[in-house]
C-alpha positions, 0 to 999 in steps of 0.5 A: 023949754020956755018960750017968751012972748014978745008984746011987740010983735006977738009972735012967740020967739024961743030964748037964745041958744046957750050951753044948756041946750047943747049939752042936752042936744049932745046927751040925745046924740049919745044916748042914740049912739049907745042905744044903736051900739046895745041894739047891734050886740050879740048873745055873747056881747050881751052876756058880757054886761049882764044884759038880757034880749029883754033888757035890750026891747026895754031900752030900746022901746024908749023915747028918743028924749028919755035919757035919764 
C-alpha cells in the first residue's frame, strides 16, 4: 500500500479505500478459512486430497498475508 503525503498538513493519509483493497481483504478472509478447514482435516480427509500432515505444518506455518 502507498501512502500520500499531503503538503498542507504533513500528516501522511492512506489513499481511499477502492475494490483493490476488499478484494484483497476478502482473499485473506478466505485463505483463513481454508487454512482453518485443512487445519481441522483428519488422517482419512487428508488422504482424500492427497495432502500430507506435512504438507498440512507448511501451509499452516504460513504468514496470514501470504495468499499467493
Amino acid at each position: 500500500m502507498m501512502f500520500v503525503m499531503d503538503t498542507r498538513t504533513r500528516f501522511f493519509a492512506a489513499p481511499s479505500a477502492g475494490k483493490g483493497f476488499f478484494l484483497w481483504l476478502n482473499s485473506l478472509i478466505a485463505a483463513h478459512k481454508s487454512r482453518i478447514a485443512l487445519a481441522n482435516l483428519d488422517a482419512a480427509g487428508l488422504d482424500d486430497i492427497g495432502l500430507t500432515k506435512h504438507d498440512v505444518t507448511v501451509e499452516l506455518s504460513r504468514s496470514f498475508w501470504d495468499i499467493a
